[in-house]
Backbone as CSV, one residue per row, in Angstrom:
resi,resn,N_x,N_y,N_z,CA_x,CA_y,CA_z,C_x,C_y,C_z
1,UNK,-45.043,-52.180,11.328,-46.232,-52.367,12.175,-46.382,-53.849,12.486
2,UNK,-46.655,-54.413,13.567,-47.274,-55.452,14.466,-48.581,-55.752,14.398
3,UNK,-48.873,-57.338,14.315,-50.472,-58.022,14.040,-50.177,-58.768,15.390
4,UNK,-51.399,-58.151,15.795,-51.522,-59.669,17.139,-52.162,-60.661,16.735
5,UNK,-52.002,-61.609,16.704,-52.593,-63.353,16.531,-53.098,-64.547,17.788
6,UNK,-54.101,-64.654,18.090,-54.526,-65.467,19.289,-53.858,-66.967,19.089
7,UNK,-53.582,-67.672,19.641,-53.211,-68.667,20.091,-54.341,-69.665,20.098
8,UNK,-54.526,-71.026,19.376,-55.446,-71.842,19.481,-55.954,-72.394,20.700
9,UNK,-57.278,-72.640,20.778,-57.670,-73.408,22.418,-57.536,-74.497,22.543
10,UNK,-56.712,-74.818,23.708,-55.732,-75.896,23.819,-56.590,-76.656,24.964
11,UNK,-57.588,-76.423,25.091,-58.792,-76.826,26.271,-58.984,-78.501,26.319
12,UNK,-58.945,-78.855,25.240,-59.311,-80.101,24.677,-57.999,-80.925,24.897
13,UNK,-57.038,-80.333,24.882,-55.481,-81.163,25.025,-55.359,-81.470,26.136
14,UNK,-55.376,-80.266,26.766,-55.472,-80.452,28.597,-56.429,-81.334,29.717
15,UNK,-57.769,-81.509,29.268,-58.938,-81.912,29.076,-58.288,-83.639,29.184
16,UNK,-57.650,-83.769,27.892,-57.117,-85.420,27.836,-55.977,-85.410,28.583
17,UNK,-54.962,-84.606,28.990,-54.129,-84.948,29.230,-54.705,-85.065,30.797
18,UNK,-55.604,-84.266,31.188,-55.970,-84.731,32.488,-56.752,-86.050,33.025
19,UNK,-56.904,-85.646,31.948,-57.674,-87.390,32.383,-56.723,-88.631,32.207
20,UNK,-55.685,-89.026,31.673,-54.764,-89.475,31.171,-53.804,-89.639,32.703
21,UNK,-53.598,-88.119,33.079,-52.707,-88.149,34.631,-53.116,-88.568,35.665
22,UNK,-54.991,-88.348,35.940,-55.681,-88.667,36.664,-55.851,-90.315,36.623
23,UNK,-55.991,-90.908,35.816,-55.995,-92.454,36.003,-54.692,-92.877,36.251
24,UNK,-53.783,-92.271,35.868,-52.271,-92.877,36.600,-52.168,-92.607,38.183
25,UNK,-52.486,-91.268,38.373,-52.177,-90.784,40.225,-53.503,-91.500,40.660
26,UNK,-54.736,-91.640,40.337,-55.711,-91.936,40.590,-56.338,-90.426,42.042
27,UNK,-55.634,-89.531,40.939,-56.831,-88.397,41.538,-57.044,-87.765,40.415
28,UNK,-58.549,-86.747,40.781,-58.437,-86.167,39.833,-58.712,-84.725,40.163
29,UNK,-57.816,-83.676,39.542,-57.972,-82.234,39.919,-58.690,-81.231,38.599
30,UNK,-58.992,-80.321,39.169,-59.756,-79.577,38.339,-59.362,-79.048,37.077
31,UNK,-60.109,-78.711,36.524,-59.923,-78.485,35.255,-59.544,-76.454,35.488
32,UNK,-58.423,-76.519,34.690,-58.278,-74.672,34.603,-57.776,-74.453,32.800
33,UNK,-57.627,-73.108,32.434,-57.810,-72.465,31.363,-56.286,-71.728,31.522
34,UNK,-55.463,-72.109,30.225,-54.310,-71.443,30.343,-54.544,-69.835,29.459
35,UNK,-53.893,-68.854,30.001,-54.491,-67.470,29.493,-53.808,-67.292,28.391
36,UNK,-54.536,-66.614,27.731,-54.097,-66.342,26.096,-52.827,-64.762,26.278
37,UNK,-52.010,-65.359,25.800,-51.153,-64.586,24.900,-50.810,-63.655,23.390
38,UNK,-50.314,-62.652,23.141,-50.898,-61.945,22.285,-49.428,-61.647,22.000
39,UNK,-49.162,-62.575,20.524,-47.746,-62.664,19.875,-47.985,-61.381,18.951
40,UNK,-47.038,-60.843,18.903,-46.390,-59.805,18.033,-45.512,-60.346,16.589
41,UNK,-46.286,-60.403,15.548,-45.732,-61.007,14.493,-45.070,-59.797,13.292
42,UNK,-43.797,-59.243,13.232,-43.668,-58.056,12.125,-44.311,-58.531,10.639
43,UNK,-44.200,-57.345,10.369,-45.000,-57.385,8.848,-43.755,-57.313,8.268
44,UNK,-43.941,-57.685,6.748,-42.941,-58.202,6.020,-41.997,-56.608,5.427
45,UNK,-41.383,-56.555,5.431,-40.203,-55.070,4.832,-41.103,-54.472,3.658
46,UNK,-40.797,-53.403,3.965,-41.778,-52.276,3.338,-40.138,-51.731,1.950
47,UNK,-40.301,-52.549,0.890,-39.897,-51.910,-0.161,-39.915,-50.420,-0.440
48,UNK,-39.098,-49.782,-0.598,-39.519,-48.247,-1.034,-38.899,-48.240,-2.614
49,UNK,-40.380,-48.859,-3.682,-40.109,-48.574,-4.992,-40.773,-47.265,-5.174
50,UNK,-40.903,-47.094,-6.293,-41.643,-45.843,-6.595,-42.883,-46.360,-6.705
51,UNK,-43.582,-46.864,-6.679,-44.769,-47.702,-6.965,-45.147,-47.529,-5.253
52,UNK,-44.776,-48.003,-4.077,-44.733,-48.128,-2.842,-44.775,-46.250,-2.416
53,UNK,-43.764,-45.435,-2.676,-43.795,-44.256,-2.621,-45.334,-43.464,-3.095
54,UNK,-45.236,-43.471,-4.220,-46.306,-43.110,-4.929,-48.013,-43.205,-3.966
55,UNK,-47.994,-45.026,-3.324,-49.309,-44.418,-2.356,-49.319,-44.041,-1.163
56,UNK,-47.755,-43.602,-0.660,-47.921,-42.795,0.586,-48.482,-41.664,0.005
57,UNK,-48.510,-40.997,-1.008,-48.938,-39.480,-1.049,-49.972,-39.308,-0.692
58,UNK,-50.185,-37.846,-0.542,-51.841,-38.097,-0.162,-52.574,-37.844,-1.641
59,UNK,-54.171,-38.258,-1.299,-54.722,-38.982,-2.279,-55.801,-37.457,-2.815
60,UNK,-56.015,-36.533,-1.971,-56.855,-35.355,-1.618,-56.350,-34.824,-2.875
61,UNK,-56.970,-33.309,-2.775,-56.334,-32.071,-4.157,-55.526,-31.572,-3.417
62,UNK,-54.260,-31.182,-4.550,-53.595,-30.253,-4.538,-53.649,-29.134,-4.735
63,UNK,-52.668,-28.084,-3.878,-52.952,-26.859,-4.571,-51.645,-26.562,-5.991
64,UNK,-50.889,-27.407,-5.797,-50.109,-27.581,-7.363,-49.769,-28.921,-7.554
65,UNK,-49.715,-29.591,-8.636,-49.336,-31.023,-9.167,-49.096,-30.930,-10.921
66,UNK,-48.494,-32.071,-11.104,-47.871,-31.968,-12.971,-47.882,-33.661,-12.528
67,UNK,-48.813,-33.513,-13.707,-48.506,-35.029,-14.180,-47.454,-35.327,-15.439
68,UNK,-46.991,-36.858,-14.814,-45.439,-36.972,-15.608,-45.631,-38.657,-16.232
69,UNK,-44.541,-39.335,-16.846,-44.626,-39.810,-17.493,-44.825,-41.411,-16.258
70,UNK,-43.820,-41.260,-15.363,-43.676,-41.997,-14.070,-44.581,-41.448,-13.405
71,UNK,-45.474,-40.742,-13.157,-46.090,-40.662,-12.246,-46.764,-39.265,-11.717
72,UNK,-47.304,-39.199,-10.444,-47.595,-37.870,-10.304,-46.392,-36.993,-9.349
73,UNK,-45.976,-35.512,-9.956,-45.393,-35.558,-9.157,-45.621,-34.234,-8.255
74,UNK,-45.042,-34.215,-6.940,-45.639,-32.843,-6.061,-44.943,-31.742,-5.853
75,UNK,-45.577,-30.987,-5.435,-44.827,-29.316,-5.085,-45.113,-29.359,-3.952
76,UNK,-43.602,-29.290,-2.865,-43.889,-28.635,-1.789,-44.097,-27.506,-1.190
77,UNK,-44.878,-26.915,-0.404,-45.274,-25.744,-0.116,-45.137,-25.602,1.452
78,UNK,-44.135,-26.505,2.442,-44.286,-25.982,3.561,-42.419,-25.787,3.412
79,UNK,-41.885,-24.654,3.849,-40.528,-24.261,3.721,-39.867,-23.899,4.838
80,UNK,-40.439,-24.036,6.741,-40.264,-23.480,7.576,-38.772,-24.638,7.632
81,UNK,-38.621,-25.568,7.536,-37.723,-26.491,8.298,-36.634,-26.590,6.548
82,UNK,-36.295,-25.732,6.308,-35.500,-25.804,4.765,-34.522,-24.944,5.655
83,UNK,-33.176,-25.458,5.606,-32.026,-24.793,6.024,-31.348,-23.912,4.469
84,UNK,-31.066,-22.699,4.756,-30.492,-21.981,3.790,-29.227,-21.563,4.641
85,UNK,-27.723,-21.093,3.389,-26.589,-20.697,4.024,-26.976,-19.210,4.493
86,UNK,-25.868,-19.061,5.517,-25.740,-17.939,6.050,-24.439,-16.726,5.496
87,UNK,-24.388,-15.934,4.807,-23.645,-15.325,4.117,-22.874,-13.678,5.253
88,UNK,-23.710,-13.642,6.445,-22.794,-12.405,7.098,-21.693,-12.332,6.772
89,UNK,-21.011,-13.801,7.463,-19.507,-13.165,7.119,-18.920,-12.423,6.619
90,UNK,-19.000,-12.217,5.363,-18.975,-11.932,4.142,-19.065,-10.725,3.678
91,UNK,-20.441,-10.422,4.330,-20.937,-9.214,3.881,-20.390,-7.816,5.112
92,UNK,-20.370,-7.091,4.513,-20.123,-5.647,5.065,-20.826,-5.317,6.531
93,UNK,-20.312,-4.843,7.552,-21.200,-4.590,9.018,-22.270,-3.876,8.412
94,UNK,-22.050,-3.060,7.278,-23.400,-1.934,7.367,-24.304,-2.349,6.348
95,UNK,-24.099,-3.413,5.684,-25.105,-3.969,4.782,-25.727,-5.499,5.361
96,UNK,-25.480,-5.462,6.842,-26.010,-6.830,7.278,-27.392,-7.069,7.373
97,UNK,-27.916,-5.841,7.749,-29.074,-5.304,8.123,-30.167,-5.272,6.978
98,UNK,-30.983,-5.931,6.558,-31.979,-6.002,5.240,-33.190,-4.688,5.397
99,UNK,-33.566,-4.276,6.155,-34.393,-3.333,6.401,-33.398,-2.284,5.983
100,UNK,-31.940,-1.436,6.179,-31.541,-0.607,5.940,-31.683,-0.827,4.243
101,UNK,-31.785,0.892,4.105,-31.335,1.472,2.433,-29.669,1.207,2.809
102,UNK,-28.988,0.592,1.619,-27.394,0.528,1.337,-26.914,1.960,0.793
103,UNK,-28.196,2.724,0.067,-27.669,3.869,-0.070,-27.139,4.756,1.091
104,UNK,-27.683,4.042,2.175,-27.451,5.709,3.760,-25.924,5.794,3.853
105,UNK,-25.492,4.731,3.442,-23.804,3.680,3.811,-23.308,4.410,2.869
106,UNK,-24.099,4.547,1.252,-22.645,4.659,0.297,-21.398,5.345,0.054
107,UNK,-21.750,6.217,0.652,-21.009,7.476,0.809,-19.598,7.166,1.594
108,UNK,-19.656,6.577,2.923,-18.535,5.325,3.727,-18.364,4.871,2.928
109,UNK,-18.766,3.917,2.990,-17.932,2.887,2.025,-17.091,3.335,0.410
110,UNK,-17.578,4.212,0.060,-17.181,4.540,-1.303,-15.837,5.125,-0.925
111,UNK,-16.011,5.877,0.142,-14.668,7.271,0.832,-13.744,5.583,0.690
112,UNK,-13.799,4.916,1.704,-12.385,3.817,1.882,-12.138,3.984,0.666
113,UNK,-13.207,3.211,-0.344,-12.160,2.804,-1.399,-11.422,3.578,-2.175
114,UNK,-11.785,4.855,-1.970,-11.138,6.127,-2.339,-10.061,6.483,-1.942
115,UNK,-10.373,6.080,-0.141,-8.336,6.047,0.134,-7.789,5.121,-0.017
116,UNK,-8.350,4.252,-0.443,-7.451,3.208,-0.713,-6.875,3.214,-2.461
117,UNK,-7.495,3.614,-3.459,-7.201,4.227,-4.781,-6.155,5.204,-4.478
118,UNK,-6.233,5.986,-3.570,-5.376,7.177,-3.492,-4.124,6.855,-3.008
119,UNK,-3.865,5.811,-2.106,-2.655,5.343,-1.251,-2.245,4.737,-2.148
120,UNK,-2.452,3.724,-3.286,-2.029,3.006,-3.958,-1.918,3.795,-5.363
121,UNK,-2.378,4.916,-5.814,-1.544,5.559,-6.570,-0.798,6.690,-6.138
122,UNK,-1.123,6.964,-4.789,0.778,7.872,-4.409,1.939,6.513,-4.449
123,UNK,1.849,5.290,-4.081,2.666,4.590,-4.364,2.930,4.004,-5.396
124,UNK,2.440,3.998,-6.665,2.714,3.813,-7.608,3.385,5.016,-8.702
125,UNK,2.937,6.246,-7.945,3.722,7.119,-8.552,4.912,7.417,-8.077
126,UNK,5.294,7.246,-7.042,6.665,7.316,-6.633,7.486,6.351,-6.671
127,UNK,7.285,5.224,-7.024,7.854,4.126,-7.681,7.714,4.358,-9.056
128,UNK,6.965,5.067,-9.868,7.183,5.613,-11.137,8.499,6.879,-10.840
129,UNK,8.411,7.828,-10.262,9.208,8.577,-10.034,10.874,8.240,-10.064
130,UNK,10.714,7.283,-8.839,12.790,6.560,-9.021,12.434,5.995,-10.518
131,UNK,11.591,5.183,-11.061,12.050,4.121,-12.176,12.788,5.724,-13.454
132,UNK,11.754,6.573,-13.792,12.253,7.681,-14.477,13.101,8.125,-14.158
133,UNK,13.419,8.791,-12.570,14.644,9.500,-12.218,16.029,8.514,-12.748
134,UNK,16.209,7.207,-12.675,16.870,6.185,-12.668,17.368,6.489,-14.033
135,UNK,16.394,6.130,-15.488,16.303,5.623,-16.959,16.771,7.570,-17.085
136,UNK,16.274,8.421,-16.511,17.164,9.821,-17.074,18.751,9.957,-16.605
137,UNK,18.928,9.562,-15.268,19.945,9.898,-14.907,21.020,8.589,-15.909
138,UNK,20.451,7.157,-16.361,21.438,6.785,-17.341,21.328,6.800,-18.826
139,UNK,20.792,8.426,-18.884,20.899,8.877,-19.842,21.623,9.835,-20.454
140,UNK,22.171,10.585,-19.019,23.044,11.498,-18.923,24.380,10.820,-18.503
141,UNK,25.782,12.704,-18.627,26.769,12.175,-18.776,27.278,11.334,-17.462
142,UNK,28.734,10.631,-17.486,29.100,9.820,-16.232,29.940,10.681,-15.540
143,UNK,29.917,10.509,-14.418,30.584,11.458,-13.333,31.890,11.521,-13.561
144,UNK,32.958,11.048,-14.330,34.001,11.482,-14.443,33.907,12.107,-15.573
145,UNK,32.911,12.386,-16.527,33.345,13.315,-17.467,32.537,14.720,-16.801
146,UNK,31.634,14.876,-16.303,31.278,15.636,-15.337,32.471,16.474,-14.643
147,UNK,33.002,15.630,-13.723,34.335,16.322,-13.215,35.061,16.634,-13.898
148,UNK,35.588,16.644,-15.149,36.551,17.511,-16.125,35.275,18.269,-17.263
149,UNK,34.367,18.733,-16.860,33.661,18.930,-17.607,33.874,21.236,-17.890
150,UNK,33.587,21.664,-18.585,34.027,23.428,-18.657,32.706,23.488,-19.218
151,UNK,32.825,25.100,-18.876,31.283,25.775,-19.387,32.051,27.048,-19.902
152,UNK,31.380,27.244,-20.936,31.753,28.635,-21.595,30.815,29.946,-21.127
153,UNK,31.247,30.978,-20.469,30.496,31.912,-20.059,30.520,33.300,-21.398
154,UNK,29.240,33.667,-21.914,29.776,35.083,-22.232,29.478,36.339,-21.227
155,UNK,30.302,37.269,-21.161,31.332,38.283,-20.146,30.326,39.381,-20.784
156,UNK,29.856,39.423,-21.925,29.365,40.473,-22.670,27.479,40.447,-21.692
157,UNK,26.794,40.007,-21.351,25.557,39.342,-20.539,25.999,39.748,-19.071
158,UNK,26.983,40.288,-18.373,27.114,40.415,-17.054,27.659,41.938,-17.066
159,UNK,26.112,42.853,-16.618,26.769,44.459,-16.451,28.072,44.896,-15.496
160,UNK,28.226,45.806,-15.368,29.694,46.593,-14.571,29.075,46.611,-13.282
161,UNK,29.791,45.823,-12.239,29.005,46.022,-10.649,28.032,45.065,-10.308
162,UNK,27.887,44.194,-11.021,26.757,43.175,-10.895,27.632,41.872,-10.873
163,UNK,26.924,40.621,-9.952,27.561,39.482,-10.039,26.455,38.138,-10.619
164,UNK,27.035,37.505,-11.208,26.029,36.268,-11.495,26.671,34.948,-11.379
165,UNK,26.143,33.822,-10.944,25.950,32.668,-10.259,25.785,31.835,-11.607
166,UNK,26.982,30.699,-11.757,26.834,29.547,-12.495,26.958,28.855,-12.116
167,UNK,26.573,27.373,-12.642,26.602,26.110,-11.783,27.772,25.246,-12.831
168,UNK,28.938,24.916,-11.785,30.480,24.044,-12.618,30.211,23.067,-11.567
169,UNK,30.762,21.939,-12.322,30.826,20.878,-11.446,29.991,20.725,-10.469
170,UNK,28.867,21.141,-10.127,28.121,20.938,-9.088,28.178,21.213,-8.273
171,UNK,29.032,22.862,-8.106,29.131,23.650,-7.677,28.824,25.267,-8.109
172,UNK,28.450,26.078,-6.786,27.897,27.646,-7.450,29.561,28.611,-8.203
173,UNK,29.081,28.933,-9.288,30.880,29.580,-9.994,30.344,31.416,-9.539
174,UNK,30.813,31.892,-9.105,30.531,33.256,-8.738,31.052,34.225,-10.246
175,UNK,30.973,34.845,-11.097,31.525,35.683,-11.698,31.520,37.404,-11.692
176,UNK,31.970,37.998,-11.121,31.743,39.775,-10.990,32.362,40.488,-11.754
177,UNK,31.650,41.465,-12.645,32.134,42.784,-13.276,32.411,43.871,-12.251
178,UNK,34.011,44.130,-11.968,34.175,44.890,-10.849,34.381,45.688,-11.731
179,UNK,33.934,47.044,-11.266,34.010,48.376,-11.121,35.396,49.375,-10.739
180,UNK,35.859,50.351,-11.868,37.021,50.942,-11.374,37.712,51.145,-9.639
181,UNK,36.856,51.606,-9.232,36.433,51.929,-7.697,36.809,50.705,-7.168
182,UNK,35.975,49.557,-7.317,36.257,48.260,-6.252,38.052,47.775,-6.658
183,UNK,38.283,47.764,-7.861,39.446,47.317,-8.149,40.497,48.222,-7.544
184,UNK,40.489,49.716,-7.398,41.501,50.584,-6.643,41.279,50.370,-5.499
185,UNK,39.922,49.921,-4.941,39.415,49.752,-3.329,40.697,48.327,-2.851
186,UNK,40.569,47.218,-3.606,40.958,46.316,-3.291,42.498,45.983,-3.398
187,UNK,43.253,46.930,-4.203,44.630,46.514,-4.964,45.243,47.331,-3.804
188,UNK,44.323,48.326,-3.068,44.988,49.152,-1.967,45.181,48.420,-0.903
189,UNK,44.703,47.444,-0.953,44.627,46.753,1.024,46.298,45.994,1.327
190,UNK,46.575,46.440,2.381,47.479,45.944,2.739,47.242,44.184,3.046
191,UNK,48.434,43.672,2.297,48.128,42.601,2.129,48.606,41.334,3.398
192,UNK,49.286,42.566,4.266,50.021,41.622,5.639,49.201,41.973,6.834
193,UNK,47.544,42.712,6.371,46.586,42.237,7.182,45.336,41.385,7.158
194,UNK,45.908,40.337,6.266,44.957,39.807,5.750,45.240,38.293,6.805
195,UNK,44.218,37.635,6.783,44.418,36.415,7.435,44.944,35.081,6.223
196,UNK,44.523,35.095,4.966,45.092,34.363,4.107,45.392,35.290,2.670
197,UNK,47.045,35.706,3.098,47.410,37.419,2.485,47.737,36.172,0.946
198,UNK,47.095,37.358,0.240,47.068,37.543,-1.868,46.650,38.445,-1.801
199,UNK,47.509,38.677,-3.213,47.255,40.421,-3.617,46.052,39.860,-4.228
200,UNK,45.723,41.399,-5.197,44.666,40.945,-5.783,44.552,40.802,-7.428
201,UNK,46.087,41.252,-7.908,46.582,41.461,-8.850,46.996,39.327,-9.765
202,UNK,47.272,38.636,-7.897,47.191,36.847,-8.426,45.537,36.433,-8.524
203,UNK,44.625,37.390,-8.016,43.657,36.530,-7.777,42.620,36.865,-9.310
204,UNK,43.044,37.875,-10.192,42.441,38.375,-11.026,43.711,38.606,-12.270
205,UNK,42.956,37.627,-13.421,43.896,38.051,-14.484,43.168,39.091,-15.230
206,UNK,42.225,39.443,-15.600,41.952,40.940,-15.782,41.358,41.446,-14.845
207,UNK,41.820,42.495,-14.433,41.252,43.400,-13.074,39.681,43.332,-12.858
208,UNK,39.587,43.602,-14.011,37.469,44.056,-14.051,36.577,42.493,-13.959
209,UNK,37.523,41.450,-13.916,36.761,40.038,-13.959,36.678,39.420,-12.633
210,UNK,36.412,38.971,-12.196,36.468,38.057,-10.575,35.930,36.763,-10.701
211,UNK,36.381,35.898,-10.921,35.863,34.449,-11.298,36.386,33.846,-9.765
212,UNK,35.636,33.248,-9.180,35.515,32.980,-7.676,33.977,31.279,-7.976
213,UNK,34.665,30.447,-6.814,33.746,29.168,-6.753,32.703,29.369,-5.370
214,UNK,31.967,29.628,-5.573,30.962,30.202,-4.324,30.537,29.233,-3.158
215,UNK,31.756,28.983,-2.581,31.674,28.159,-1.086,32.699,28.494,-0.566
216,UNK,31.563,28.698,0.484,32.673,29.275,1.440,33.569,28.624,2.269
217,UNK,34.635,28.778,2.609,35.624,27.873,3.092,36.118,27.299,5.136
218,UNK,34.557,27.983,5.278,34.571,26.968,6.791,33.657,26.560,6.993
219,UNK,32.686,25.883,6.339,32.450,24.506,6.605,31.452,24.345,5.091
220,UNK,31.158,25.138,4.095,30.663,24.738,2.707,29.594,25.510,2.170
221,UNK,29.481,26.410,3.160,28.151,27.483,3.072,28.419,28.278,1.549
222,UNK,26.914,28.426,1.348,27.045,29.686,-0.060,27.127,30.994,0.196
223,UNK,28.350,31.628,0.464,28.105,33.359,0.881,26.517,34.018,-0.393
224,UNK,26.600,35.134,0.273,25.711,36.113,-0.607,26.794,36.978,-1.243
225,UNK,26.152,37.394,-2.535,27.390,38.220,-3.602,26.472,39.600,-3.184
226,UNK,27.510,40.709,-3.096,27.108,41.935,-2.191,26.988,42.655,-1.475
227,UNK,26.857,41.479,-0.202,26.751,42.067,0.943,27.644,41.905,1.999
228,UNK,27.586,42.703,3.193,29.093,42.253,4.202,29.686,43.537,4.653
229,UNK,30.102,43.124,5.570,31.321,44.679,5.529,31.824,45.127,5.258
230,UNK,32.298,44.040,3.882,33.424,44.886,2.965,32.835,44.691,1.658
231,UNK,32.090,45.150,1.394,30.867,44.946,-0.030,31.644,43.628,-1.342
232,UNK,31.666,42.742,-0.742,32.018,41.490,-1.158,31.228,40.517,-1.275
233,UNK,31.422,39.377,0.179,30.433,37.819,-0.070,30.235,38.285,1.433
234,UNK,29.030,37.560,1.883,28.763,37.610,3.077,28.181,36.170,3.307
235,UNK,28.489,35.157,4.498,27.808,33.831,4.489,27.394,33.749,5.696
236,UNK,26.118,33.697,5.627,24.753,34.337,6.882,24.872,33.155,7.946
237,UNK,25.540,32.114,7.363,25.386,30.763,8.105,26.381,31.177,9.645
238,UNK,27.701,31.057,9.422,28.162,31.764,10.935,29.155,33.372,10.622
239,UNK,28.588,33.867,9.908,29.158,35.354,9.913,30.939,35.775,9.244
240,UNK,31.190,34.628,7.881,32.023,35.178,7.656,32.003,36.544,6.597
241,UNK,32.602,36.921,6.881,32.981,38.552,5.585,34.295,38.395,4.420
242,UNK,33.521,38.432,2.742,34.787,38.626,1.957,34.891,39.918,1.164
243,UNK,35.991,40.452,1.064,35.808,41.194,0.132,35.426,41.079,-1.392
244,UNK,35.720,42.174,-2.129,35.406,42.437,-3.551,36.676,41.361,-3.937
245,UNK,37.372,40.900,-3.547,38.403,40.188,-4.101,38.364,38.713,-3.874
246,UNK,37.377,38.235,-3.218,36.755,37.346,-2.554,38.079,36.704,-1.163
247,UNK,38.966,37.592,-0.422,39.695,37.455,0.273,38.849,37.417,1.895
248,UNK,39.420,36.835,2.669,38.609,36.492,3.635,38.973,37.906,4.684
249,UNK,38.250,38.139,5.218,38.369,39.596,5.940,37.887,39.771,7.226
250,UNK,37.067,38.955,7.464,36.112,38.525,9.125,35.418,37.742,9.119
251,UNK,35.552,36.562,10.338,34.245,35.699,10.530,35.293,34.312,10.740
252,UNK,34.743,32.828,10.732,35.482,31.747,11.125,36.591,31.288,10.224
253,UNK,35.666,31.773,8.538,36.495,31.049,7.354,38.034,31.270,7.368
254,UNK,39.128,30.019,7.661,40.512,30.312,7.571,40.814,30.755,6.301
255,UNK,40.468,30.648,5.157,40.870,30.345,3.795,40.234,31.722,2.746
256,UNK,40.305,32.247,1.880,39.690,32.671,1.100,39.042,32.073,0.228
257,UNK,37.872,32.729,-0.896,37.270,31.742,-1.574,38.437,31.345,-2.575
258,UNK,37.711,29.980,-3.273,39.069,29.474,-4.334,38.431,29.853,-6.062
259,UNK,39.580,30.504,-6.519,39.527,30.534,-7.625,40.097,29.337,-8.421
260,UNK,38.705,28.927,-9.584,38.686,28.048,-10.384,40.078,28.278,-11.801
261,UNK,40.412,27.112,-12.542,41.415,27.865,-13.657,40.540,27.854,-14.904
262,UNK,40.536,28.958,-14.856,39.819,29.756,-16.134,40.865,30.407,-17.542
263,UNK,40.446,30.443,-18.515,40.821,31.004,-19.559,40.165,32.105,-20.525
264,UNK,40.725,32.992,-20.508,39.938,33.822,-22.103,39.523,33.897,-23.456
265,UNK,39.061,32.722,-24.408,38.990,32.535,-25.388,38.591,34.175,-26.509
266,UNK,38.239,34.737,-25.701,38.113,36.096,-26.437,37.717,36.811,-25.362
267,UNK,37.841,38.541,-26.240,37.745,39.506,-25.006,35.827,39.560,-23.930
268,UNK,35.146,38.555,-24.981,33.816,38.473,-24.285,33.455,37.189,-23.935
269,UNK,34.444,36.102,-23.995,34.217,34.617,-23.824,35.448,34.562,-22.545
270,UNK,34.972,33.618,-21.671,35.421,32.721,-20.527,34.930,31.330,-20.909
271,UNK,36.061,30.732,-20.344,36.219,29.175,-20.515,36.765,28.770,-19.190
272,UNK,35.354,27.917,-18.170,36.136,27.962,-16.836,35.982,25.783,-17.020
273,UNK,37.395,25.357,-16.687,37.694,24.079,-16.328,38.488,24.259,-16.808
């Protein structure tokens, strides 16, 4: 803040000095009044101790105050111009809103995280899945003992006329209890109308046994044991026909099925590899 200060009257200076000029020019002119000026002098720097602070406050009642050891000190109570952060970002589209219940939402929001629990344990279980499939499979045997590997069948478990399905090498092993009938059916066929001619006497070391590898031989199909035109194999895939002897009889297959080398360890044991 600024003090204005008047300027002394200089009436008396002028006064002589005119009279002083006037006896030199030897005239004399009138007397006038120089106008006052109004200097602007600053006030000295306004310290801000606490002492200086202290009597800006106001001096009135409060509606809260604590007196302290330094002094008095205040509670403010006007909060319109107080900047606080802004947190949307952050927060969820459906919880931006302070008037909404968060309950109307929970139900949304809960579902995501539900598929999202669910996506992340189908993928964790199928990455569990290979790690096990992995730690079993090198637990088992190695593929070359696999490939020289034999299975012992008992012959005594497979009725007269019935066929049953084993698994050799990782392949289907066909075995049939033929029947008097199929064996005279089959030992009868002329063997120079066959498309891949064997008797049936090479394809069977005991008549009543039929040990046969169940793929069929144009292009890898599994015939059916039974059925066909010639109550043999039938392979539904493109229509070949075998007989009871597993000899090829109609359809694309060039080849007959192949018999595996098998042995008899007794009259109710087979030993096929």
């Amino acid at each position: 803040m600024y003090k204005l200060v008047k300027t002394p009257n200089l009436n008396n200076y002028l006064q002589a000095s005119k009279q002083v000029f006037g006896a030199v020019s030897g005239e004399v002119t009138e007397s006038f009044s120089v106008p006052e000026k109004k200097v602007k002098v600053p006030d000295a720097p306004l310290k801000l101790t606490e002492y200086s602070l202290a009597t800006t406050a106001p001096k009135g009642q409060l509606l809260a105050q604590a007196a302290g050891i330094n002094g008095v000190a205040q509670v403010r109570l006007a909060h319109t111009d107080v900047q606080y952060p802004d947190f949307d970002f952050y927060r969820r589209k459906e919880l931006r809103d302070p008037s909404v219940n968060s309950r109307s939402t929970d139900e949304y929001r809960k579902g995501v995280s539900y598929a999202i629990m669910a996506a992340g344990g189908l993928g964790a279980a199928y990455a569990a899945k290979n790690s096990v499939t992995k730690l079993i499979a090198t637990m088992g045997a190695a593929a070359d003992v696999l490939a020289l590997a034999k299975i012992e069948v008992n012959l005594g478990e497979i009725p007269e006329g019935k066929n049953m399905t084993f698994k050799w090498r990782g392949k289907p092993l066909f075995i049939r209890h033929r029947s008097q009938e199929e064996i005279q059916k089959e030992r009868a066929v002329d063997i120079s109308t066959l498309r891949d001619p064997q008797a049936d006497e090479d394809r069977a070391t005991k008549p009543e046994w039929l040990v046969l590898i169940g793929v069929c031989t144009h292009l890898g199909c599994v015939p059916i044991p039974g059925v066909g035109d010639y109550g043999g194999y039938f392979c539904p895939c493109h229509g070949s026909h075998y007989d009871a002897s597993g000899r090829i009889r109609k359809g694309p297959a060039p080849l007959n099925l192949e018999v595996p080398p098998y042995e008899y360890t007794s009259d109710t044991t087979l030993m096929v590899g």
